[in-house]
N, C-alpha and C positions, 0 to 999 in steps of 0.2 A: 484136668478139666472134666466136667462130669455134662449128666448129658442136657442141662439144664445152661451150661456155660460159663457157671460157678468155679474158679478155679479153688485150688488148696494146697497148700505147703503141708511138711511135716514136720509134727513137734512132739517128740518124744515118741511114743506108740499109736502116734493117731494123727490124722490129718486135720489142717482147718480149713476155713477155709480164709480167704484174703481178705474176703469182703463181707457185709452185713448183706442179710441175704433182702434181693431187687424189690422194687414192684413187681418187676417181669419176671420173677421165679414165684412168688407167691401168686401172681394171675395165675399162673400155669395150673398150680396146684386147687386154686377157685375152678376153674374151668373145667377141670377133671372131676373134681369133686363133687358141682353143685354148693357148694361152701360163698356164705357172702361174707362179705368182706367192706366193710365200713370206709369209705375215703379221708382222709383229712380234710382240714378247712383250709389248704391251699394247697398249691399246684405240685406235683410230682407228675416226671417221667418216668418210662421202667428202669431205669439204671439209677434211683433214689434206692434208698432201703427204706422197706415195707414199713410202714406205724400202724398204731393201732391193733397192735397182737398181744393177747395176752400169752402166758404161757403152754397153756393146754393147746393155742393154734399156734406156738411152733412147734409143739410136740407132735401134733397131727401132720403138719407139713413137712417132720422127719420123717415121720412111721410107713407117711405117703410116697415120697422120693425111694425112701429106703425098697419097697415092694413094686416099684416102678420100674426100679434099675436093677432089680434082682430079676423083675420079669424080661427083662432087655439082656439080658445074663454083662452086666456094668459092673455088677458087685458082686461078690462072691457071697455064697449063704452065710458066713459069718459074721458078713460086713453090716455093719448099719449106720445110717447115719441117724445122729443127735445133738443136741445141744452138748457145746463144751461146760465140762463140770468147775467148779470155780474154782479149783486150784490149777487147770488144764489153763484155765484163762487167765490167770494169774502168769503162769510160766510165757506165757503168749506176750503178754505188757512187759516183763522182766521181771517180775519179782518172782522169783524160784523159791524163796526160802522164808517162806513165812512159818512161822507157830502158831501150831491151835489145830486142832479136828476138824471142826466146823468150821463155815464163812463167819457165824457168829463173834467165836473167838478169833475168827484174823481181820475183824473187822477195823479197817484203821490205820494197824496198828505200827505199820511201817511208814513213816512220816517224811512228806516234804520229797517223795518222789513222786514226777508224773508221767504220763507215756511219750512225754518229750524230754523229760531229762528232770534236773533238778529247777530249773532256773524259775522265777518268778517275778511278774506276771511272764503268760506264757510270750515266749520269740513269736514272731511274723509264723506265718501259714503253718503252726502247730497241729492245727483242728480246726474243725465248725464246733465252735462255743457261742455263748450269748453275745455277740460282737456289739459293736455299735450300728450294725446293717441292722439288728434284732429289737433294737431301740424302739419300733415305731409300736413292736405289740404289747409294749407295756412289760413288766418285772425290772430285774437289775442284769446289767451289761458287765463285761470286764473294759473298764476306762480307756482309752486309747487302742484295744484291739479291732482288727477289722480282717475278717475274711471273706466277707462280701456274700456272707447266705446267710439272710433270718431266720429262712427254718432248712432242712434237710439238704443236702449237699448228693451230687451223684457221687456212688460207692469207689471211693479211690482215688477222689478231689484232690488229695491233701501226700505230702510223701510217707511213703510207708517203712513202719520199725525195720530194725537187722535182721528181722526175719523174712519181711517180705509183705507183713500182714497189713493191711489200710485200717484207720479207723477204728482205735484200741482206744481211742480219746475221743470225746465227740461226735456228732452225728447223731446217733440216739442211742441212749440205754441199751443192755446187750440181755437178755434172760442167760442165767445157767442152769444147770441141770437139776439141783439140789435145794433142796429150802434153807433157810438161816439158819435152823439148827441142825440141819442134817440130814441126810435118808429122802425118802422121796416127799415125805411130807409130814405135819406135825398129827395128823390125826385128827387133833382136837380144834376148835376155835378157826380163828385165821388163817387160809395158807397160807402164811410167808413166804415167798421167793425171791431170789435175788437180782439185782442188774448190774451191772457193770462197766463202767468206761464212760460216762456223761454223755451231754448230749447238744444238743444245737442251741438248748434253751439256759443251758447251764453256765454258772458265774463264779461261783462258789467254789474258794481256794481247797476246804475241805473236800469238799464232794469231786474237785477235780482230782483228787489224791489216785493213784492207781491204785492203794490198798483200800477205799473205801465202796462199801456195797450200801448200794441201795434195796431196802427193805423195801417190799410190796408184794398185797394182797397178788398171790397169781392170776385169777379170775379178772385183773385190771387189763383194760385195754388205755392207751393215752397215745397222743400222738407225740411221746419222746422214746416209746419204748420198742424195740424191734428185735433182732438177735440175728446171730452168725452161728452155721452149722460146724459140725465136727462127722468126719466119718473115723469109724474105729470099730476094732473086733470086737464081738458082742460079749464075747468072753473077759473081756478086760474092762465090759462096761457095769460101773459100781451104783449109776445111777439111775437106773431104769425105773420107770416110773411101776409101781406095784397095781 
């Protein structure tokens, strides 16, 4: 548990953490900063996880923790915390053994698994999906599902994978570390980056898939998108932004 209240398991060489990181861990880091921060168009407590982040404000919100808790001597100089990279996240959901380098090429590709199992449509209190609570703001529902939150659920609502981890499925989009094709970013055109695990608003059996990534400009901020920290030694971290 860090000093934020964040807790974290460990998954392979690095820690995650359980939850999609608060309102009340990104005020924190607004409030230090001087950094604003855009509200949604409905209600959230601090125990929601944060929307409206694009990737560059979790990356700031790592970089920040990260030299917060090194100044507190909480982390050692090696340690840093950052977004998990999309195959760390991947191993997090269950699928450990995808093909491909890139999110690009594992984009998919593994079918008809989801972070509840295989079964479809999803069992009772799966996740926060586009329920029939979600009915009233307009798009498409999953037909007879009901977990009783339209939009964002507090972190940890829902029972958590064999790891420990909450909200690997729903809630909101997750950012990783890495763009769609690779590396820290494509240079050219579009930054593509990725999300992962759906979200509150989501319905769609495809997109519910564990192997499937959401392609997005990083500079998007939306109120389905948020992300969950990793701490890990900086020396084993392959994604650092350049």
């Amino acid at each position: 548990t860090n000093s934020l209240g964040m807790k974290f398991v460990s998954l392979g060489n690095i820690r995650i953490s359980i939850w999609e990181t608060r309102v009340q861990d990104y005020d924190a880091f607004c409030a230090a900063t001087g950094r604003h921060h855009d509200p949604p168009d409905f209600k959230q407590d601090g125990t929601h996880p944060v929307v409206k982040v694009n990737w560059f404000d979790a990356m700031a919100f790592c970089k920040w923790l990260t030299e917060t808790e090194r100044e507190q001597g909480l982390v050692e100089d090696g340690q840093a915390y950052r977004l998990p990279t999309d195959l760390e996240w991947s191993a997090a959901v269950g699928l450990p053994n995808e093909n491909g380098t890139t999110p690009e090429m594992r984009d998919g590709k593994i079918r008809n698994e989801f972070p509840w199992g295989k079964q479809w449509p999803p069992p009772a209190g799966s996740g926060n999906y586009a329920d029939q609570s979600a009915r009233r703001r307009g798009g498409t529902i999953i037909e007879g599902y009901l977990d009783n939150y339209p939009q964002t659920a507090p972190a940890g609502s829902f029972k958590p994978n064999s790891l420990g981890i909450y909200d690997l499925g729903g809630n909101v989009w997750e950012w990783c570390a890495e763009g769609y094709k690779g590396g820290s970013g494509s240079g050219t055109g579009r930054d593509w980056g990725v999300l992962r695990g759906g979200s509150w608003a989501t319905s769609n059996k495809l997109e519910m898939q564990s192997s499937y990534r959401n392609v997005v400009d990083r500079n998007d901020r939306d109120v389905i998108y948020g992300f969950r920290c990793a701490l890990a030694s900086e020396s084993a971290d392959q994604a650092r932004p350049r």
